[in-house]
Structure formats: C-alpha cells, structure tokens
DRENKESE-223412 format. One line per field, with one value per residue (C-alpha): residue number from 1; x, y, z. Coordinates in nm, 2 decimals, always signed. Layout:
! DRENKESE-223412
nr <- NUM|...;
X <- X|...;
Y <- Y|...;
Z <- Z|...;
***
This chain:
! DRENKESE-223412
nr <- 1|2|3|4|5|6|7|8|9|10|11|12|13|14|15|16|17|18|19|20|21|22|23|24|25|26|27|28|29|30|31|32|33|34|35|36|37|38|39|40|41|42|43|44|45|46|47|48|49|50|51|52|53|54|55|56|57|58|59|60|61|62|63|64|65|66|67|68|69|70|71|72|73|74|75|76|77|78|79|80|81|82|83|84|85|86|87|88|89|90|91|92|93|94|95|96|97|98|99|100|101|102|103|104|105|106|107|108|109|110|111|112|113|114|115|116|117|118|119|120|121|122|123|124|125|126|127|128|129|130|131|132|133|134|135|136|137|138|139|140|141|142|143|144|145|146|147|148|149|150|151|152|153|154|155|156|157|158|159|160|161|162|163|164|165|166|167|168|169|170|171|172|173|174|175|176|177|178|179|180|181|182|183|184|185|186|187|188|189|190|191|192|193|194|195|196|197|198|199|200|201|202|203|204|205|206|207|208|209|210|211|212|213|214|215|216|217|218|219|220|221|222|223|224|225|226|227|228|229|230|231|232|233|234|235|236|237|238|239|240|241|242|243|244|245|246|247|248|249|250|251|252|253|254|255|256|257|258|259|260|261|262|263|264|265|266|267|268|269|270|271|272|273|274|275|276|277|278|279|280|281|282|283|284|285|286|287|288|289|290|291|292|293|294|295|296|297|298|299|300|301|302|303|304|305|306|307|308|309|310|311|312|313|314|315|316|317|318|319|320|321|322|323|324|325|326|327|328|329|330|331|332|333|334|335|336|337|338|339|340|341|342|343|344|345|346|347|348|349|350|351|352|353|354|355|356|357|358|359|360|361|362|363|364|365|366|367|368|369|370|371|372|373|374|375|376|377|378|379|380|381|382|383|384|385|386|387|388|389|390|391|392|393|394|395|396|397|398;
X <- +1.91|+1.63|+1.37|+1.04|+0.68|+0.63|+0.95|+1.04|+0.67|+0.78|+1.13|+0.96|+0.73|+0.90|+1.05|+0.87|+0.61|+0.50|+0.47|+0.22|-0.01|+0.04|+0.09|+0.37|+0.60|+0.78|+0.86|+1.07|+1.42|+1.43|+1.56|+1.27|+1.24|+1.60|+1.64|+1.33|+1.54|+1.86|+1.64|+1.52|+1.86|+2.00|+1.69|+1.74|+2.12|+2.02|+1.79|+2.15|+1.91|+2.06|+1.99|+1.95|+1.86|+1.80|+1.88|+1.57|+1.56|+1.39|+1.50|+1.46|+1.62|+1.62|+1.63|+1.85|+1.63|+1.57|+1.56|+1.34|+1.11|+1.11|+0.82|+0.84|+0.65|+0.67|+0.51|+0.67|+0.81|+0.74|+0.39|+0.12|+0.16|+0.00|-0.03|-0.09|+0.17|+0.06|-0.03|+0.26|+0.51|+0.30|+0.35|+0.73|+0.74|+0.48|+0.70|+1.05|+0.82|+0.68|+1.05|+1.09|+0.77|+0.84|+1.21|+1.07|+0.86|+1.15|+1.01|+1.27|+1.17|+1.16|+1.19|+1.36|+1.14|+1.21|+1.12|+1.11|+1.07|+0.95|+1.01|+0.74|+0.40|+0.20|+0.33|+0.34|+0.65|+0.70|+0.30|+0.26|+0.15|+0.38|+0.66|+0.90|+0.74|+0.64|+1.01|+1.08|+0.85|+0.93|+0.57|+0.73|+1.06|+1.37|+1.31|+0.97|+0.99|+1.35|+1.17|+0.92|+0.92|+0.85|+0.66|+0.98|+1.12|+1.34|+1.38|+1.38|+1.71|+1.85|+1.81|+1.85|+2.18|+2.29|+2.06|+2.19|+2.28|+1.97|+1.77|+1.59|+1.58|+1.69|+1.51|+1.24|+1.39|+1.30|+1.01|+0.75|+0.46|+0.41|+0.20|+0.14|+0.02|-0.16|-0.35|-0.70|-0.81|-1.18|-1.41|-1.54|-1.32|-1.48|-1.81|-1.77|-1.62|-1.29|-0.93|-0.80|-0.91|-0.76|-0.78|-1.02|-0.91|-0.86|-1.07|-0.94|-0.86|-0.67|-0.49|-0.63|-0.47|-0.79|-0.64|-0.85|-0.75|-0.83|-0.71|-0.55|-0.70|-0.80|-0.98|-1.14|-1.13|-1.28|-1.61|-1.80|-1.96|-1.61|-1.44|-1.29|-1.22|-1.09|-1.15|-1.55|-1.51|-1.31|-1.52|-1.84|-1.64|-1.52|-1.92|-2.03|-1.80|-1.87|-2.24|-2.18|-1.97|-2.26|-2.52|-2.31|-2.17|-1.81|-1.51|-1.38|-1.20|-1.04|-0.74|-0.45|-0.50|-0.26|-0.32|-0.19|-0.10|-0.21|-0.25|-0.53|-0.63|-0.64|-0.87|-0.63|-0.53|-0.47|-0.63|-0.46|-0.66|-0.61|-0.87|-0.85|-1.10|-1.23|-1.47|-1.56|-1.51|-1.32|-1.62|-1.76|-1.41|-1.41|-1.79|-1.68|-1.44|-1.61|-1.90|-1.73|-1.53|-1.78|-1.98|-1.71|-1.61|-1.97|-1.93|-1.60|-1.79|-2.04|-1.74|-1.50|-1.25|-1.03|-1.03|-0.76|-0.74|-0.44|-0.46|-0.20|-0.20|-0.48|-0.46|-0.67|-0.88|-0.70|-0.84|-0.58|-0.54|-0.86|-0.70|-0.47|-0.67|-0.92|-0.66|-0.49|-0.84|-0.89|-0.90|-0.79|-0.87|-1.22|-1.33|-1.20|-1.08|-1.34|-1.24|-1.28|-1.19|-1.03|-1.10|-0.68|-0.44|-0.13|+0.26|+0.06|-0.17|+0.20|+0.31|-0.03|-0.05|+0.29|+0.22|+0.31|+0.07|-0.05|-0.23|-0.31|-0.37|-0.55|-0.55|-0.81|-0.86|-1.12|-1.17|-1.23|-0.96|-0.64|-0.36|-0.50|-0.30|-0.58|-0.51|-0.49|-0.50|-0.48|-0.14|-0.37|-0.49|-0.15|-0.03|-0.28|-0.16|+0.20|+0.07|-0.19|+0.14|+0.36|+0.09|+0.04|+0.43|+0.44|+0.22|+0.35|+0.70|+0.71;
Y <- +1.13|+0.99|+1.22|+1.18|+1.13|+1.48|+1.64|+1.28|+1.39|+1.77|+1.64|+1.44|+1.66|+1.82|+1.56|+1.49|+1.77|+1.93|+2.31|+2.36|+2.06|+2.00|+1.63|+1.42|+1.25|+0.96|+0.70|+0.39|+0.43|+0.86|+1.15|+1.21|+0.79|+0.70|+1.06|+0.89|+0.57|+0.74|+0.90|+0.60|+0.39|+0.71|+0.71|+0.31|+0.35|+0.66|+0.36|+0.14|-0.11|-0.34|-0.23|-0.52|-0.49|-0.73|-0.61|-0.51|-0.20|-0.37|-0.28|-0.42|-0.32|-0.51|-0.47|-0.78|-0.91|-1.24|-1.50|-1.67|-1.57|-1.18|-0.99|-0.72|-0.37|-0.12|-0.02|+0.19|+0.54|+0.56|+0.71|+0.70|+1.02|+1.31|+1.15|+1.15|+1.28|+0.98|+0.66|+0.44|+0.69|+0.72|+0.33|+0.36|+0.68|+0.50|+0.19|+0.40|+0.60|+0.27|+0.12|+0.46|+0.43|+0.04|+0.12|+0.48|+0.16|-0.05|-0.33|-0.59|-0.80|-1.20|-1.15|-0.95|-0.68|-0.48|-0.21|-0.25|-0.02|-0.25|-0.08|+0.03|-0.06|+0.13|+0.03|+0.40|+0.32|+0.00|-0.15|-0.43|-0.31|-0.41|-0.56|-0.55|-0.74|-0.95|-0.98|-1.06|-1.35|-1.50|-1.45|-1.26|-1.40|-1.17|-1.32|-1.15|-0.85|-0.74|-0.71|-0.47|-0.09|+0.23|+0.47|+0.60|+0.25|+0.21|-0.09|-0.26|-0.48|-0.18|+0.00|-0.29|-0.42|-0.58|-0.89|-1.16|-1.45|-1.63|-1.33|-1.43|-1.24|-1.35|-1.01|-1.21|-1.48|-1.57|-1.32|-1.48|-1.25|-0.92|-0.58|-0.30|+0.06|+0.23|+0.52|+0.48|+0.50|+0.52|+0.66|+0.38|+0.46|+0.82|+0.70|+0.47|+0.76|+0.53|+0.72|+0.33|-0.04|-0.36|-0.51|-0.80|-0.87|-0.72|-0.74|-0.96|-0.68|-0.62|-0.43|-0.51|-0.34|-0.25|-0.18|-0.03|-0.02|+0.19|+0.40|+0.74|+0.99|+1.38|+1.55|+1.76|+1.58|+1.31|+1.28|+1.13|+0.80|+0.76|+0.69|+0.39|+0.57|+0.39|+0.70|+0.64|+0.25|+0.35|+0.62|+0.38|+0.15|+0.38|+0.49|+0.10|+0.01|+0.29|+0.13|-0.21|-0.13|+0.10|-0.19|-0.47|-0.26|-0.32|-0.09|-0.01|+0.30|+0.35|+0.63|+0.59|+0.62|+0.65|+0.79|+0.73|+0.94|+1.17|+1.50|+1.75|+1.74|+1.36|+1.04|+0.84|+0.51|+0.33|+0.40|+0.17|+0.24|+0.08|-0.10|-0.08|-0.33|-0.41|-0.67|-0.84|-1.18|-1.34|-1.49|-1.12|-0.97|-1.23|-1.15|-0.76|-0.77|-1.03|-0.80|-0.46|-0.64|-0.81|-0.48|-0.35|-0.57|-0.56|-0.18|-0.21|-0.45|-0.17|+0.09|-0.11|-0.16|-0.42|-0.48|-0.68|-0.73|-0.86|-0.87|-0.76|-0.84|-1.01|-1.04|-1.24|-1.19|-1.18|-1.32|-1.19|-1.43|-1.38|-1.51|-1.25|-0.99|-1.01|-1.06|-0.72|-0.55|-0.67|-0.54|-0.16|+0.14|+0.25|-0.13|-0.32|-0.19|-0.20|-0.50|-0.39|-0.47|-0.25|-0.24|-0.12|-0.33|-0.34|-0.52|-0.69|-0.90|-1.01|-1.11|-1.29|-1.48|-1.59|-1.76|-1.53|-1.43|-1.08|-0.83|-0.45|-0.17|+0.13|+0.55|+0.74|+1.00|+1.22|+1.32|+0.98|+1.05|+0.90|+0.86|+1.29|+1.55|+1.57|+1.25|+1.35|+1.23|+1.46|+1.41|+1.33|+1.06|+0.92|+0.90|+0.70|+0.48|+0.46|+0.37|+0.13|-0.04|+0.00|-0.24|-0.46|-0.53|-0.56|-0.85|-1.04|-0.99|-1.08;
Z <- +2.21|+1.96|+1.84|+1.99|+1.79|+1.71|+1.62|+1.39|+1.26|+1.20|+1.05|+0.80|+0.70|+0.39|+0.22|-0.11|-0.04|-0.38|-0.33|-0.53|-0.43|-0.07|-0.17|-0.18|-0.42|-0.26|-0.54|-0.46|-0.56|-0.57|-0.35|-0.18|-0.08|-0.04|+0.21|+0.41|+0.46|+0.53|+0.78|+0.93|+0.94|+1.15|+1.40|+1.43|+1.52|+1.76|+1.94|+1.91|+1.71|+1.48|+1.11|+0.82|+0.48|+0.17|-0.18|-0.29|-0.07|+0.25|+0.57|+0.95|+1.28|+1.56|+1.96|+1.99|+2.36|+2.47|+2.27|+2.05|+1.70|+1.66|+1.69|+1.37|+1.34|+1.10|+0.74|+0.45|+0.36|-0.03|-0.14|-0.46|-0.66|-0.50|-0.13|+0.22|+0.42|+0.68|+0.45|+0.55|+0.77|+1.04|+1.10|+1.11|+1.30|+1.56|+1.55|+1.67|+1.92|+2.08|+2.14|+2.27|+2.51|+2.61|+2.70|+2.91|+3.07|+3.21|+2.97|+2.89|+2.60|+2.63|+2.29|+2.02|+1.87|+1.51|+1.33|+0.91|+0.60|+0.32|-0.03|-0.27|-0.12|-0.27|-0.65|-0.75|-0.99|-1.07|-1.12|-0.84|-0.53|-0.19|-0.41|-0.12|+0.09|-0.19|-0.26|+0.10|+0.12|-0.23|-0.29|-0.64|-0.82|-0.86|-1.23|-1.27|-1.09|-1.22|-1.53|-1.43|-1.53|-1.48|-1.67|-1.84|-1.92|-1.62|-1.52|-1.15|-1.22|-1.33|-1.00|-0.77|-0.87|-0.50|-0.48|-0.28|-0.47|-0.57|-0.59|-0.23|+0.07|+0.46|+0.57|+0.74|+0.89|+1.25|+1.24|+1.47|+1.41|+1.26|+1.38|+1.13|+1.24|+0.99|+0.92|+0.85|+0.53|+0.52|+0.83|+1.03|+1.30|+1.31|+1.26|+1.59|+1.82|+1.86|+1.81|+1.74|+1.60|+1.48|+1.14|+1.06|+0.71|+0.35|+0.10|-0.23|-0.53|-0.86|-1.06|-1.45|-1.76|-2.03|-2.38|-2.62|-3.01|-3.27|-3.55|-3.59|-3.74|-3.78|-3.53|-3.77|-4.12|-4.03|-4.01|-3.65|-3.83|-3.97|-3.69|-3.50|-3.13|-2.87|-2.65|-2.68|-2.57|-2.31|-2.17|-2.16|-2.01|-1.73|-1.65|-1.71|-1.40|-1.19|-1.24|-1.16|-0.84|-0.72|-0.77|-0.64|-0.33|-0.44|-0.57|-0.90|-1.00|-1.32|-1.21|-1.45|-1.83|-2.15|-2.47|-2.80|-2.96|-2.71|-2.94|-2.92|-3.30|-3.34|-3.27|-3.08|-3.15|-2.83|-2.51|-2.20|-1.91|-1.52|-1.32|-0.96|-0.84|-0.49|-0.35|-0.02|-0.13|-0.40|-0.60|-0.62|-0.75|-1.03|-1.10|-1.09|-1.33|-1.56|-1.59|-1.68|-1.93|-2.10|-2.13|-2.24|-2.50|-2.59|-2.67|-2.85|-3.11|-3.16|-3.19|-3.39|-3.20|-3.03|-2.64|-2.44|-2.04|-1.86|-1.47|-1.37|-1.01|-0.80|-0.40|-0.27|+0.03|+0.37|+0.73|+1.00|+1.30|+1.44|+1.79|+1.76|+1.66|+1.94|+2.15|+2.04|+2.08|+2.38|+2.76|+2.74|+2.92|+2.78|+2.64|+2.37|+2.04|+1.72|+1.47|+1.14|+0.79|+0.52|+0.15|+0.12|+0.06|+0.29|+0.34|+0.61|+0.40|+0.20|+0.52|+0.69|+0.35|+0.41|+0.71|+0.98|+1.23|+1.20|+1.28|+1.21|+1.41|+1.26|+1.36|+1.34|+0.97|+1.04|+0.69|+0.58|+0.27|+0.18|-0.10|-0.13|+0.01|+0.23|+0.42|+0.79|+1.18|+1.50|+1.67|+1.98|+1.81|+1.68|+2.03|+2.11|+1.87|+1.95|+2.35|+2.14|+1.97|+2.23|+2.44|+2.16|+2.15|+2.50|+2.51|+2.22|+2.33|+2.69;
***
C-alpha cells in the first residue's frame, strides 16, 4: 500500500540532513538527491502511475484517465545549501497524498493527472536557478547549459550523459495546465490567520556576478595607503545595496562570495561576489541593479581597482492566470483563499512563462523563514494543503 502524508514526511526526513546543522544538503546529481528520486519513482509505481523522465534528470508520472491535455502537479526534491527540510518536498509529497485523497474520493478523472520532480530548482550546484524546468521548456539550450559548472569544475554534460537526441525534452508534452504546492516562504499567510493561499505572481529578479580586482599583497608589510583591496570595494558595495533595497522597498542580498587567494596574511586579489536581486516590477529591478553598481564602480575608482558585472540570469516578472487563480481561491469552506504574490522564484514561473496555465498554491510557515534549517509548517497545516490540492485537481481535471 502507498505511504500516507505523514509517514512519506517521516521517511524523508533524514536524507541529506547535516548532523551538525539541522539543515539539509540536497544538490542535483548526489546521494542525498538521486536517493530522493529513487524514493519518489517507487511511491509513483506503488500508485501504479506511469513514470517518465527526460535526460536532464526530470521526472513525471501520470494517472493515465480520460482523455485529453494533462493536468501536472508537483515541485522538486533538491535543496540550497543548508535548507528547509520543506522548500520543494512538501509539494511532491502533497502531490502523491492528493492522488491518494481524490482516489479515497471515488473521483475518476476526465482527464489524466501527474505528479513531476523537476531537477535543480533552486541552482544550488550548477548557478541558474530552475534549470530543469528550464530545460524542459527549451527556455535554456542543452548547448548552454551543458556547459555550466559546479563549484569544483564539474561539469553538467558530464553528469547528464543520456540526452535525447537534440538535446530537447518531450517531458511536458500534452501538459494542459500546471498546479505547484509550495511552502510559504515569507509570512503573509501567518499574518492573515489563513493555513493556505494561491499565488498572484513572482516578482522579476537576478542572479548578477560582481568581480572585484586587485593586487596581492602582505597583510602585514604593506602598508594601509599602499594597498589596492578588492576586499574594501567589495565590502561598501555589499552595505551600499543593503541601502538602496531598504530605501527603494526592494530585495538584494549578497550571500555567496570568493576570495582570491583567500589566505589570512594577505590582501586578496580577486573578490567575486553574487547578487541576489528582487523587485516588484521589472523597470525597478533594472534601476536596482544599475544603482548598486554604479556606486560601486564609483568606489572602486576611489580604491583602485577594477569592477566587472555579468548577470548571470534574469527572470522576469510573472502574472499567473488570473482566471485561474481566482478560480482556485475561490468557494471553500471558510471563504475564499488569500491571493498573494511571492518575492521567490519557482518551476512554476518556468512553466507559466512557457505558456501553460498555472497556478500556485501556498502552506502556511509560521516562522516566516526559509532556505534555513529553520524553515517549517505544522503537519495540520500541510494537510490542509494536500485537501486544498486535491480540490484544486479535482476541478481542473473533471
């Protein structure tokens, strides 16, 4: 028999889990990611769904019903460094426990519904944020993103050695619309008093690479005038952006940074620093980033050194179907379900910007934190969400 919400919950919970942190380590292409998959295929053939994949790593199963354009759930298994145990998992766990909940129902689908794992969302190894989905829509080439690498040089086409011919994927053929359950990653839904709500839209944000130049030299010989540090431009940069977010109401977080040569008892030489950036429009994420690098540049003229920014990925802003989404949110037990945006970005938006209808559903956090080890949601809560998705599936699959 398939495992229900809880125990799948309690059977998940150690993979990846860092004993000393409490966080979790769940990078595309690893143990810990490829025994969550192996996971899910075994669940999905428990169901007797039928299980697909593409060569990137995506995978779909499908309760073959009725007949016409699929409707597809699901999210992803693989997490940032450190994690939530619930930032992507809880939306395929939700997804097998819905099936479970629609066929305890007697509900016969006019039309077939599946369940899908896309491959490294959250771009923890390989740089670009919801690459499989990415992949799966041809909104990235095979060209470009078997190129891509990790922090130790590995490569993607050097993992992913079974693309179909033509680098493409069929994963997403005949998908009609698409649902994603997700955690919430913020506390609006906390602040309203509501265990569930339904995406509005994502905000447009980037990922920019800063590179700062300098020269090498001793930590103690040399003497503070002396120096060309990248470090310093770097730093002001960092606390320049923290201040222009704050003023403009935006988002921008520098959380990765390399140092070269990265010794204790030397003034490095190159400083590469990543810019996570977050607006509510488009016009204002441009504005954003001009601003903190134009500062910045500003300061490296003062210090000496040399700055260059490359973006290296930019999503615009996404508007779900608003038909959908009120139509989702509408006419349960208790009123209608808060629409709301999110400042995250998810496999959704890849797939809404692809041209298939969709929409998100979002649980309840009561801490308010995620990609932390402290990322959380009741199991009460969750429930409500699978019977939330399990309706919403009902209603776009009869």
């Amino acid at each position: 028999m398939p495992d229900d919400f809880e125990r799948m919950w309690s059977d998940l919970a150690p993979i990846g889990r860092s004993a000393a942190s409490g966080g979790y380590f769940r990078q595309p292409f690893t143990a810990p990611e490829e025994e969550l998959r192996s996971w899910f295929v075994e669940q999905c053939s428990a169901r007797g769904l039928r299980v697909e994949t593409d060569g990137f790593g995506n995978v779909a199963a499908w309760w073959d019903a009725g007949a016409g354009d699929g409707v597809l759930t699901g999210s992803h298994l693989d997490s940032v460094l450190d994690g939530g145990a619930y930032d992507g998992p809880l939306g395929v766990v939700s997804a097998l426990a819905a099936a479970d909940l629609l066929r305890s129902r007697g509900f016969v689908p006019a039309r077939p519904i599946g369940v899908s794992v896309f491959v490294e969302e959250e771009g923890s190894r390989f740089g670009l944020a919801c690459l499989g989905s990415r992949l799966a829509t041809g909104a990235v080439a095979w060209e470009r993103a078997r190129e891509l690498t990790d922090r130790d040089g590995v490569a993607l086409g050097d993992l992913v050695g079974d693309v179909v011919a033509g680098g493409t994927s069929a994963l997403l053929d005949g998908v009609g619309t698409f649902v994603e359950l997700h955690v919430e990653q913020g506390r609006d839904l906390v602040d309203r008093g509501a265990a569930v709500g339904v995406a509005s839209g994502i905000w447009p944000h980037g990922r920019y690479r800063f590179e700062f130049a300098g020269a090498a030299n001793h930590a103690g010989t040399t003497r503070m005038e002396d120096r060309v540090d990248p470090m310093l431009t770097y730093a002001f940069t960092a606390l320049g952006a923290n201040k222009q977010a704050r003023l403009a109401g935006q988002r921008a977080t520098f959380g990765r940074v390399e140092v070269t040569p990265n010794g204790t008892n030397a003034v490095p030489s190159l400083v590469r620093a990543w810019l996570d950036a977050r607006c509510a429009t488009e016009a204002g994420l441009d504005e954003l980033v001009a601003a903190i690098a134009a500062q910045s540049s500003d300061r490296a003229a003062r210090d000496g050194t040399t700055l260059t920014v490359t973006a290296e990925s930019v999503s615009p802003a996404v508007a779900f179907d608003p038909a959908l989404a009120a139509a989702v949110a509408a006419d349960h037990e208790g009123g209608d379900w808060p629409v709301i945006p999110t400042q995250a970005g998810h496999d959704a938006g890849i797939l809404s910007a692809a041209g298939i209808p969709t929409a998100m559903l979002f649980v309840r956090n009561p801490t308010g934190v995620s990609h932390s080890p402290a990322e959380h949601a009741e199991i009460a809560d969750c429930l409500v969400g699978v019977s939330a998705l399990a309706d919403t599936l009902e209603r776009l699959a009869r």
